[in-house]
Backbone as a chain_set.jsonl record, in Angstrom:
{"seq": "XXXXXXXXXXXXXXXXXXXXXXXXXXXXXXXXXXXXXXXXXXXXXXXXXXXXXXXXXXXXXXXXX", "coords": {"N": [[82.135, 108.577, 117.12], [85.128, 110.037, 117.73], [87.758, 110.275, 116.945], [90.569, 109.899, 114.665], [92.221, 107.897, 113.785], [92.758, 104.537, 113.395], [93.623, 103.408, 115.479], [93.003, 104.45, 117.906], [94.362, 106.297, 118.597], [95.643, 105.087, 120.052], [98.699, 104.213, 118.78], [101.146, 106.05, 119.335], [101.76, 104.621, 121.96], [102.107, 101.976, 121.703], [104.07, 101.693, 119.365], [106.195, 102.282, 120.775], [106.304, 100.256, 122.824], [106.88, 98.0, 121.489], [109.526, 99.229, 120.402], [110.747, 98.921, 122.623], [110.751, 96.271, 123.261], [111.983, 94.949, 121.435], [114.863, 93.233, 120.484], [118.436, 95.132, 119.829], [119.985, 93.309, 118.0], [117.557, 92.791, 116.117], [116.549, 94.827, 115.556], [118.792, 96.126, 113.966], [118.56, 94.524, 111.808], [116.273, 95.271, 110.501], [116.639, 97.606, 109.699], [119.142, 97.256, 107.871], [117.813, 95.814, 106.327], [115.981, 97.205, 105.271], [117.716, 99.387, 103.665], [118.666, 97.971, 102.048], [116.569, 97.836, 100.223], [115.876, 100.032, 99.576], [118.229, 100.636, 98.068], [118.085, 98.841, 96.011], [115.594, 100.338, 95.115], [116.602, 102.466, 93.731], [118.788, 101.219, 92.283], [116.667, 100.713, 89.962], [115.49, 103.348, 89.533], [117.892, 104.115, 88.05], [118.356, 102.254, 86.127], [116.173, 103.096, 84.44], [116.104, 106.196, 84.412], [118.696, 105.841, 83.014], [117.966, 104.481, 80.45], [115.88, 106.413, 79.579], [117.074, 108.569, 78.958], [118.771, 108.036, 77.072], [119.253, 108.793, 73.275], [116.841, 108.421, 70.974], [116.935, 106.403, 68.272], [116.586, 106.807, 64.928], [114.77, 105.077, 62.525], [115.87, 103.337, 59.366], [116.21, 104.82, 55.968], [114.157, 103.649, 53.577], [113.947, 103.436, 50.098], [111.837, 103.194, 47.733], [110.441, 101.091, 45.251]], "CA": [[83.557, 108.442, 117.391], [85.616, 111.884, 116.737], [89.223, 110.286, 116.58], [90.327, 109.434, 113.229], [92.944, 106.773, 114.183], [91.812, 103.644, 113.873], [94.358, 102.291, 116.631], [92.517, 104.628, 118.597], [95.272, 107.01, 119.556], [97.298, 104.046, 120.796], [100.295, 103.752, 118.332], [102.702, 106.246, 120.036], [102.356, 103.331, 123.216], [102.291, 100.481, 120.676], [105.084, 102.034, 118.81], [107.018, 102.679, 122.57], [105.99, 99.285, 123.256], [107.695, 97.568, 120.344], [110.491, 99.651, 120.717], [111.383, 98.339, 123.928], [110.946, 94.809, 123.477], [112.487, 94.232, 120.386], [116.5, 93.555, 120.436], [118.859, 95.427, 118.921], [120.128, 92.725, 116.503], [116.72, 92.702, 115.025], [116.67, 96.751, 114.73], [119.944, 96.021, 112.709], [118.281, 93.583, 110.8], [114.966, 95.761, 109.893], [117.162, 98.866, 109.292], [119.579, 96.462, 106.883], [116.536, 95.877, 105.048], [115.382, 98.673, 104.788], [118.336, 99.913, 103.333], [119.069, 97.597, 100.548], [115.089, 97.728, 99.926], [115.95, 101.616, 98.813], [119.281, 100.44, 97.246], [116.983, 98.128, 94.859], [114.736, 101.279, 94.269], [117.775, 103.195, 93.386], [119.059, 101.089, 91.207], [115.141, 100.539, 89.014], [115.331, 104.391, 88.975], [118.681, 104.574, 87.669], [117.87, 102.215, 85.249], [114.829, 103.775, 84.277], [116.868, 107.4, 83.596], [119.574, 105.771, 81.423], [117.251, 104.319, 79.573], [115.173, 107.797, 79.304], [118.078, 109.694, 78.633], [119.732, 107.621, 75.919], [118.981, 109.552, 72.246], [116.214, 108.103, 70.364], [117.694, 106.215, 67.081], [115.125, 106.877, 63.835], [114.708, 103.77, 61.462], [116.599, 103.283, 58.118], [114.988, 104.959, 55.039], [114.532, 102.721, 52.265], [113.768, 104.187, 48.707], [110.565, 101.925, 47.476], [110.163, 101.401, 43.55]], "C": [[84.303, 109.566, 116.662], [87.137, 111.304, 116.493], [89.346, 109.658, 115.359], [91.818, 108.196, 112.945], [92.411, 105.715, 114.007], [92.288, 102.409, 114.648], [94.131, 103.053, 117.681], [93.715, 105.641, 119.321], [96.371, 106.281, 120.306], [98.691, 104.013, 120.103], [101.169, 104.468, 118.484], [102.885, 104.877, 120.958], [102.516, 102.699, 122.677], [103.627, 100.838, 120.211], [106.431, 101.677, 119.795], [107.511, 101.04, 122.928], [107.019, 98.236, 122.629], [109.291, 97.684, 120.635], [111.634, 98.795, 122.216], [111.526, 96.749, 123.975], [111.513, 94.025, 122.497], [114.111, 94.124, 120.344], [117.107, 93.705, 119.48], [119.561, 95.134, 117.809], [118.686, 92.817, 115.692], [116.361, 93.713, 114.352], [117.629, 96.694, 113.716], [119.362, 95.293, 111.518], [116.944, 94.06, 109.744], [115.602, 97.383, 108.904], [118.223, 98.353, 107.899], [118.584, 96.306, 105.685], [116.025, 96.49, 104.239], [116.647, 99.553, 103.781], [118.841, 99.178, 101.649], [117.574, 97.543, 100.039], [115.174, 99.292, 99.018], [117.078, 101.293, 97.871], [118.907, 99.823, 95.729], [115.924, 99.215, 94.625], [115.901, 102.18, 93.129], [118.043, 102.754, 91.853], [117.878, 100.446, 89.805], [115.678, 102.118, 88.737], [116.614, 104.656, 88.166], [118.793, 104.109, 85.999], [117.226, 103.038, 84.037], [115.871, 105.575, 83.651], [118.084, 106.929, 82.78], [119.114, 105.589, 80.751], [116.409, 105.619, 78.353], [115.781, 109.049, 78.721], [119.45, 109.393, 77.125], [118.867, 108.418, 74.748], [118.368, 108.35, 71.775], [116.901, 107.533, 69.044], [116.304, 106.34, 66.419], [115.301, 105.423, 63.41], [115.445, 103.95, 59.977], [115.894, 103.806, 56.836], [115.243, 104.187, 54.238], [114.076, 103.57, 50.769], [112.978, 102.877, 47.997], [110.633, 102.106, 45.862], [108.861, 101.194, 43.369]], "O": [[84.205, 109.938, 115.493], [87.784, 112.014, 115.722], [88.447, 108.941, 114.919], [92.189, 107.849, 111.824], [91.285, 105.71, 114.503], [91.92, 101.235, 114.688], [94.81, 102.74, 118.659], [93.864, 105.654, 120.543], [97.416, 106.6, 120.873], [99.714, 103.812, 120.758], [102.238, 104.09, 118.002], [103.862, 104.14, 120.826], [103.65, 102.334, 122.988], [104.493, 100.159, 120.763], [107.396, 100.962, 119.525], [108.648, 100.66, 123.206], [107.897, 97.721, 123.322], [110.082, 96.795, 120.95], [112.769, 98.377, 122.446], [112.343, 96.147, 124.671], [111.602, 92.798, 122.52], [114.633, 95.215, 120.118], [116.945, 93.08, 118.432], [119.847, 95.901, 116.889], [118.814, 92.928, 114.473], [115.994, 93.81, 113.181], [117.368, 97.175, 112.614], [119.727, 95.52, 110.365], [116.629, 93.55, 108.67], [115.166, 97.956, 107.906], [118.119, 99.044, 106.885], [118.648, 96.614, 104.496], [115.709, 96.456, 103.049], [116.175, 100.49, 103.137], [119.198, 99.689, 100.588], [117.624, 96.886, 98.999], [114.57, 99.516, 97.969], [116.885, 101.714, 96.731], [119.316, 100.213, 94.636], [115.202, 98.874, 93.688], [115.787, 102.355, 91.916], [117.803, 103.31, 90.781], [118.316, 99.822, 88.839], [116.328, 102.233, 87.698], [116.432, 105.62, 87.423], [119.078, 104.801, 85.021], [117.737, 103.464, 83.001], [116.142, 105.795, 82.471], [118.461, 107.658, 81.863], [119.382, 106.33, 79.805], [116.342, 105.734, 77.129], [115.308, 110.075, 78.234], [120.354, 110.013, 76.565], [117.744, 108.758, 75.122], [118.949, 107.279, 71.953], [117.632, 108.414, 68.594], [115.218, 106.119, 66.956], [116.03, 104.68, 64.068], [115.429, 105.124, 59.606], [114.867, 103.179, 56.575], [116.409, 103.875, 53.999], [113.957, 104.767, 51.031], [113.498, 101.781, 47.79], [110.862, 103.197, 45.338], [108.363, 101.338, 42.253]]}, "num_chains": 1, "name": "protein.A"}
């Protein structure tokens, strides 16, 4: 077997296929998703660089007897 698909070259028609039978409230509803799905990456990475970007504090010295 030389194709390296393993839907066999089918998932443009599958894809096509989909496309056509799915209505466009539920495209709204996958694309919605999809969008606060990146909005929730967004805000991890944004996190993530304030955190990374705040200045290191040292520790207190004490003077030991």
């Amino acid at each position: 077997m030389s194709e390296r698909c393993i839907c066999g070259g089918k998932g443009p028609a599958v894809s096509e296929m989909l496309r056509t039978m799915m209505p466009d409230t539920a495209g709204e509803h996958f694309k919605n998703g999809t969008l606060e799905f990146l909005k929730g990456l967004r805000d991890l990475l944004d996190q993530r660089i304030q955190t990374m970007s705040e200045p290191q504090t040292k520790g207190t010295k004490l003077n030991v007897e």
